[in-house]
C-alpha positions in Angstrom: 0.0 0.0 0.0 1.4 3.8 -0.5 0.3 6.8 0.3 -1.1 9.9 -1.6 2.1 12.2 -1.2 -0.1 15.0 -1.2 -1.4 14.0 2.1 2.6 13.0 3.8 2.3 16.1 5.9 -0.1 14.3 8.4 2.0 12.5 10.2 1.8 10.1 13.5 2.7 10.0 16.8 4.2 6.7 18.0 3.4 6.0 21.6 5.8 4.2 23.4 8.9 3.2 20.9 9.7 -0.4 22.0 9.4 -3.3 19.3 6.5 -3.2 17.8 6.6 0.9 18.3 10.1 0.2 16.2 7.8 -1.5 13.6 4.7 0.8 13.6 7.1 3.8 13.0 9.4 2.0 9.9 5.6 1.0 7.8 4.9 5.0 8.3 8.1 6.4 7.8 9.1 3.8 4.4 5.6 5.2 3.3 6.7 8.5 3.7 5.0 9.5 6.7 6.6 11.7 9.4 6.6 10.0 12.5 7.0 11.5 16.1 7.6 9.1 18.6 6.7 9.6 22.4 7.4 7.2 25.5 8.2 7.4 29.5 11.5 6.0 29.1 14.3 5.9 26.7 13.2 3.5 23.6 14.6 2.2 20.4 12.1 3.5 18.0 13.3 6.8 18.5 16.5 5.9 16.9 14.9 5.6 13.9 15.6 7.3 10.5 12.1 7.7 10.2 11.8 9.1 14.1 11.6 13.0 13.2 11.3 14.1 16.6 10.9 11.9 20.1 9.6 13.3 23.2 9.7 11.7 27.1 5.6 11.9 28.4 4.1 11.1 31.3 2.9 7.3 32.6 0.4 6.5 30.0 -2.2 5.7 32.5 -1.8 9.4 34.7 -4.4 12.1 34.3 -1.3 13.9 33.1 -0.8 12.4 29.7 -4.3 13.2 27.8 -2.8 17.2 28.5 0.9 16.4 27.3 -0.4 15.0 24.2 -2.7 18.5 23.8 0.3 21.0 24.8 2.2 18.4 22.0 -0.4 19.1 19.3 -0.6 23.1 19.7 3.5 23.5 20.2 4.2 21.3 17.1 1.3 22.0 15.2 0.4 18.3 14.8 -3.7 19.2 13.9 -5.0 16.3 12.1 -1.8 13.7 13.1 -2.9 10.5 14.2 -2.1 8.5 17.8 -0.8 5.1 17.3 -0.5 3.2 20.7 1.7 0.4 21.3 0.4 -0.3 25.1 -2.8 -0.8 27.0 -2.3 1.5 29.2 -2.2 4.4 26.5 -5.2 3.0 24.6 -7.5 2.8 27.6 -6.5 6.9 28.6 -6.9 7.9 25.1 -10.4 6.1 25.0 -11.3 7.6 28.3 -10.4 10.8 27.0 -11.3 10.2 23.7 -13.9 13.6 23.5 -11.4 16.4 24.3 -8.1 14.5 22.1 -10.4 13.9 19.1 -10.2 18.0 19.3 -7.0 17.7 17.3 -6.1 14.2 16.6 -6.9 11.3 14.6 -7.2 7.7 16.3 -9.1 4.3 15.9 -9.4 3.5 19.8 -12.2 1.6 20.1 -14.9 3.5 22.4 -14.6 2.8 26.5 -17.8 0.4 26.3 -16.1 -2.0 23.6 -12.7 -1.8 25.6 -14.4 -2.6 28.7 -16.0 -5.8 27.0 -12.5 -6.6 26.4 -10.4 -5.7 29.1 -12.7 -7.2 31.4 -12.2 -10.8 31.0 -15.4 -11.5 33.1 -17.3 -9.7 30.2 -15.2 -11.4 27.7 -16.4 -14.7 28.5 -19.3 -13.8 28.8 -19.7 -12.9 25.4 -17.7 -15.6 24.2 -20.4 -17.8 25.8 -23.1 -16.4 24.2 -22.0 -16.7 20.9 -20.9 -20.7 21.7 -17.2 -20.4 21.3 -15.1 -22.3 23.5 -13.5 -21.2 26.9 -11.3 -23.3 29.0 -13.0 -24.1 32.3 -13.2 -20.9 34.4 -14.3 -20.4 38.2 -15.3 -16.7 39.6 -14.5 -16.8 43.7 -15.6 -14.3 45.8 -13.5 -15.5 48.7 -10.7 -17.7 49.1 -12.2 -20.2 51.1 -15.2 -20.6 47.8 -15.1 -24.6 47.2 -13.6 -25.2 43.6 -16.5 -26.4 41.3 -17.3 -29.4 40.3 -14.9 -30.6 37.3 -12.4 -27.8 37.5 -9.3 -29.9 37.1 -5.9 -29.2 38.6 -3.1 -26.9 37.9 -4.9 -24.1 37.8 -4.2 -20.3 36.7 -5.3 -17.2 38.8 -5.5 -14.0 36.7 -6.9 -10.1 37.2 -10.1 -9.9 35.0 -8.7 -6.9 33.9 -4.9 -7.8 33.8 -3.7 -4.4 33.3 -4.6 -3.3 37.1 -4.0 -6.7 38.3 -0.4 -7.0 37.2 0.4 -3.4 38.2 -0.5 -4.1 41.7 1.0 -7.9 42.0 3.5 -7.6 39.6 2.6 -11.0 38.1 0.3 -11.5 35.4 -0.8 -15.0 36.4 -0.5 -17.3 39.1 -0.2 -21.1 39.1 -1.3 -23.9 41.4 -1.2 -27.7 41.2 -3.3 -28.1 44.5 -6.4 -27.1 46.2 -3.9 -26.2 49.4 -1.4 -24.3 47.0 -4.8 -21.7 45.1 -6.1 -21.2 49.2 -2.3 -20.1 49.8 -2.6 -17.4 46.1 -6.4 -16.1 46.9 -5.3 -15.2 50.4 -1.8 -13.8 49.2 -3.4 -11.8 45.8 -6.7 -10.9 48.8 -4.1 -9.4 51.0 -3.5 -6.5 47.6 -5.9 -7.1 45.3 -9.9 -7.8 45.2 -10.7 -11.4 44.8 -13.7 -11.0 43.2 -12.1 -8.9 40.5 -10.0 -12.5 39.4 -10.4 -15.5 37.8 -9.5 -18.8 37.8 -9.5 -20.8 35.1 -8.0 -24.7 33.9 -4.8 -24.8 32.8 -4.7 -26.1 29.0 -1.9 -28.9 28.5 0.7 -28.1 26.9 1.6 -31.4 24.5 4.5 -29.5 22.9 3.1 -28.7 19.9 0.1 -26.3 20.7 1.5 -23.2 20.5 -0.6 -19.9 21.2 -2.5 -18.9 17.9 -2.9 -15.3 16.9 -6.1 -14.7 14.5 -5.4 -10.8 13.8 -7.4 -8.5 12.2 -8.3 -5.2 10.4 -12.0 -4.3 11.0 -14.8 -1.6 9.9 -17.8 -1.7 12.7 -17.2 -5.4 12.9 -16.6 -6.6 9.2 -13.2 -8.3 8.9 -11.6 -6.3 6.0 -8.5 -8.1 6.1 -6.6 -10.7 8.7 -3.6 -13.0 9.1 -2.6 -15.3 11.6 0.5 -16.2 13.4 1.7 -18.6 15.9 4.1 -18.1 19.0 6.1 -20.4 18.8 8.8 -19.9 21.2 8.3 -17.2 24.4 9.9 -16.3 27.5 9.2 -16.9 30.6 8.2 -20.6 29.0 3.7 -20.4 28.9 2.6 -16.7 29.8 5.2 -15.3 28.2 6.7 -12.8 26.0 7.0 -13.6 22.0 10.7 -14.7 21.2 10.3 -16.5 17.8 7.0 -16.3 15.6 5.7 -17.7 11.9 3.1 -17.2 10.1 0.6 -19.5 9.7 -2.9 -20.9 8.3 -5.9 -21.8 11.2 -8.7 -21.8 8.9 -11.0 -23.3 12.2 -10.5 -19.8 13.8 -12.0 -17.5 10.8 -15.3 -18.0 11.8 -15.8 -17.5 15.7 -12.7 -14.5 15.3 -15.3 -13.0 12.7 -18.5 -13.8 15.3 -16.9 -11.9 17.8 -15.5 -9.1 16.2 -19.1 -8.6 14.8 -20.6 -8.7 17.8 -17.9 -6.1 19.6 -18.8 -3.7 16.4 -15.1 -3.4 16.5 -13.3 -0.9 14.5 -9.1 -1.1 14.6 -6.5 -3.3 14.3 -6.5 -6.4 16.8 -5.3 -9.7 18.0 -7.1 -12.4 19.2 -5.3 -15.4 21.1 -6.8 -19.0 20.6 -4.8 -22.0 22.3 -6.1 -25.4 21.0 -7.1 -27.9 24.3 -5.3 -31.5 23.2 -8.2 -33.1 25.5 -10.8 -31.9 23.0 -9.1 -30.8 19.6 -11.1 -27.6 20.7 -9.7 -24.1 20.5 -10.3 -21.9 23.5 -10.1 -18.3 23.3 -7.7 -16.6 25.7 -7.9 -12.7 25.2 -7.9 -10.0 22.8 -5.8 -6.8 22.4 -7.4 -3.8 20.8 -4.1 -2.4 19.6 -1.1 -3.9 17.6 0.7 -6.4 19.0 4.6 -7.0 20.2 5.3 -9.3 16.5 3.2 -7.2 14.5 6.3 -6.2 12.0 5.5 -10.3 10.8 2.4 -9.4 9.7 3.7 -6.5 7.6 6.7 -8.7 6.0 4.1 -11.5 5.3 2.0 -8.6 3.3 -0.3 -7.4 5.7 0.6 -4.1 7.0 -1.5 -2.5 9.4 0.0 0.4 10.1 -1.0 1.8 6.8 -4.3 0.6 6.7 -5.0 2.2 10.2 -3.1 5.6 8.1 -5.5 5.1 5.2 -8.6 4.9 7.0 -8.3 7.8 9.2 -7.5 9.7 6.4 -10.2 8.9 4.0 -8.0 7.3 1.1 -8.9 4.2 -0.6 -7.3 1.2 0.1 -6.7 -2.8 -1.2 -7.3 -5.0 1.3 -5.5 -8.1 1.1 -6.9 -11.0 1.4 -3.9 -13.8 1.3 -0.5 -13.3 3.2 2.8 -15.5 3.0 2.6 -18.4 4.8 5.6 -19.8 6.9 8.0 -16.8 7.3 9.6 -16.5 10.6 10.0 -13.6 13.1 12.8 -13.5 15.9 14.4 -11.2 18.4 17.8 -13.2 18.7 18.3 -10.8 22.1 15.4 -12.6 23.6 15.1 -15.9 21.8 19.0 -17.3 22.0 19.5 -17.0 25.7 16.1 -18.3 26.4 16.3 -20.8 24.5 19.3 -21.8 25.8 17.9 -22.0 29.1 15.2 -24.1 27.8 17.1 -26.6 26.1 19.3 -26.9 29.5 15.7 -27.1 31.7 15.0 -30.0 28.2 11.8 -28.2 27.8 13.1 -27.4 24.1 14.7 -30.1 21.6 18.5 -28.8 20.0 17.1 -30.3 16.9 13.5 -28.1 17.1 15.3 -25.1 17.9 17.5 -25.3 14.6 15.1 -26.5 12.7 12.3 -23.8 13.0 14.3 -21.4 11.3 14.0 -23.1 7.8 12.7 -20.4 5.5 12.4 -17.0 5.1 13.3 -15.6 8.6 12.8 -11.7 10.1 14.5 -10.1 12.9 12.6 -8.6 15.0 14.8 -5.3 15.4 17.7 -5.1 13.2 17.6 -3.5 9.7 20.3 -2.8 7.3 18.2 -0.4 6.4 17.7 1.4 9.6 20.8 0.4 11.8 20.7 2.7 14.4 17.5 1.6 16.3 19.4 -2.3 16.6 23.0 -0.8 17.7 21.2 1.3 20.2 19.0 -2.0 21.6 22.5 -3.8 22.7 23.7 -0.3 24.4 20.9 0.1 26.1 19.6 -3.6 26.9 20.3 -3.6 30.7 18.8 -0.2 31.0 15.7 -1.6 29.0 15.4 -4.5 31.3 15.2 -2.7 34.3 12.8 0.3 33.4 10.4 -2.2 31.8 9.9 -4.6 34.7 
């Protein structure tokens, strides 16, 4: 896709710069498009060649940052530019305050109702119910001492139904337990911080070593899928729950139909992902979550033909656009930083074969951050990698 260059002076503002902000701000900035990129720490995007201007900002979830990005707009003139968030956090404080920043930017936030049936993975479910897809098995307690359903099987995971507030005040995203002694012991450590009835607790899916989280992502207009592609995680870090090390991109036609039921029924508008993980018990997939935003590996998509970026750029601004319907199957995306040392440590731990490891880079590989192209922002990731560890814990 390109981009009318009569219309290159409306640029976008990258909120925070990290991989997938590094992504985001190369699909603008090859397209032409000036790119400011904004973030609470240091970050690699604005290293860019396509980074005109970066800026530090406030945490993306104070009452602070909706007025930074205002005094931004009227300093630099940025009337019309659009917001592109790379983080929850952002897109739920630019959807809260969606009235007065719509004033003078452009953005495709979904509205605080649809977020909230999102974020809130009680809702979630319960939509997911509704419209018969499958869930793993999931318990609600409003106390620690609630007796575990009937046919709730052991190891269980505890999570925050809305995981942004839960992991900011436990620092964990999810806890696990293999006993009915071991969850009494997490509900009265996570009660002691965090309201019990605001968590869930669902079945662990087995892991048989080959079902690997599934993303079904997507463009959409008030619903209507206008283009998707799909991805699987194959390796992460920590090992489950984790972090995207190494990616490929992959064909799931069994999850076209109940990504499309929900997306319809959200009446969502945006770029999303949806995470499936099949159950080996019942050859069933169950959804997990969805994030109303770009994702961490979202620079895959883009490589395999599906970029994004510009359609978000396109549709904001009113200019016609292709939407493709195939992608390239089986190309790989990897962040070496992450995925050698990890998977290192797996192979040690045997949870990872020396001859699956080597193996799943046959084909057409990606890395994640380095670009002969646009050197600067990979250089900068090794200088500043212990500095990016600790500021992003």
């Amino acid at each position: 896709m390109k981009v009318s260059p009569g219309l290159t002076k409306t640029g976008v503002i990258i909120i925070e710069g990290h991989v997938q902000g590094l992504s985001n701000t190369r699909s603008f900035g090859e397209a032409g498009i000036p790119v400011y990129v904004i973030d609470k720490t240091n970050c690699i995007a604005r290293y860019s060649r396509y980074c005109k201007k970066f800026f530090y900002c406030p945490d993306f979830l104070s009452d602070d940052f909706s007025q930074f990005l205002i005094d931004l707009a009227q300093k630099e003139n940025l009337d019309g530019w659009i917001l592109m968030p790379s983080n929850d956090h952002a897109v739920y404080n630019i959807s809260k305050n969606k009235e007065i920043l719509e004033q003078y930017y452009k953005h495709i936030v979904p509205d605080e109702k649809i977020l909230e049936n999102i974020y809130d993975k009680a809702k979630l479910l319960d939509i997911a119910t509704h419209l018969n897809l499958t869930i793993p098995q999931t318990q609600f307690f409003l106390s620690p001492q609630d007796p575990v359903m009937t046919g709730l099987k052991f190891p269980l995971i505890t999570k925050g139904r809305n995981g942004l507030s839960f992991f900011k005040t436990l620092g964990r995203k999810v806890f696990l337990s293999e006993s009915d002694t071991e969850l009494r012991e997490q509900l009265k450590k996570i009660s002691e911080k965090y309201p019990i009835e605001k968590t869930f607790t669902q079945e662990l899916i087995p892991f048989d070593g080959n079902n690997k989280t599934i993303s079904f992502t997507a463009f959409c207009i008030n619903g209507e899928i206008q283009s998707h592609w799909m991805g699987e995680k194959v390796r992460e870090h920590p090992i489950r729950f984790g972090t995207a090390t190494f990616a490929k991109s992959i064909l799931c036609p069994q999850l076209s139909e109940p990504s499309r039921e929900i997306l319809n029924h959200l009446k969502y508008t945006g770029v999303c992902e949806i995470e499936y993980l099949l159950d080996p018990r019942d050859g069933k997939y169950k959804l997990i979550e969805i994030n109303p935003r770009t994702w961490l590996w979202v620079g895959l998509a883009k490589s395999c033909g599906v970029d994004y970026a510009l359609m978000i750029y396109n549709f904001l601004n009113g200019i016609a656009t292709n939407y493709p319907t195939e992608y390239q199957v089986g190309v790989n995306w990897v962040n070496y930083v992450t995925d050698l040392p990890f998977s290192l440590i797996a192979i040690f731990r045997r949870k990872l074969n020396v001859n699956q490891f080597f193996s799943s880079f046959k084909g057409k590989t990606m890395n994640a951050i380095f670009s002969w192209q646009d050197i600067k922002p990979g250089i900068f990731f090794l200088i500043m990698l212990f500095y990016i560890a600790i500021k992003r814990r």
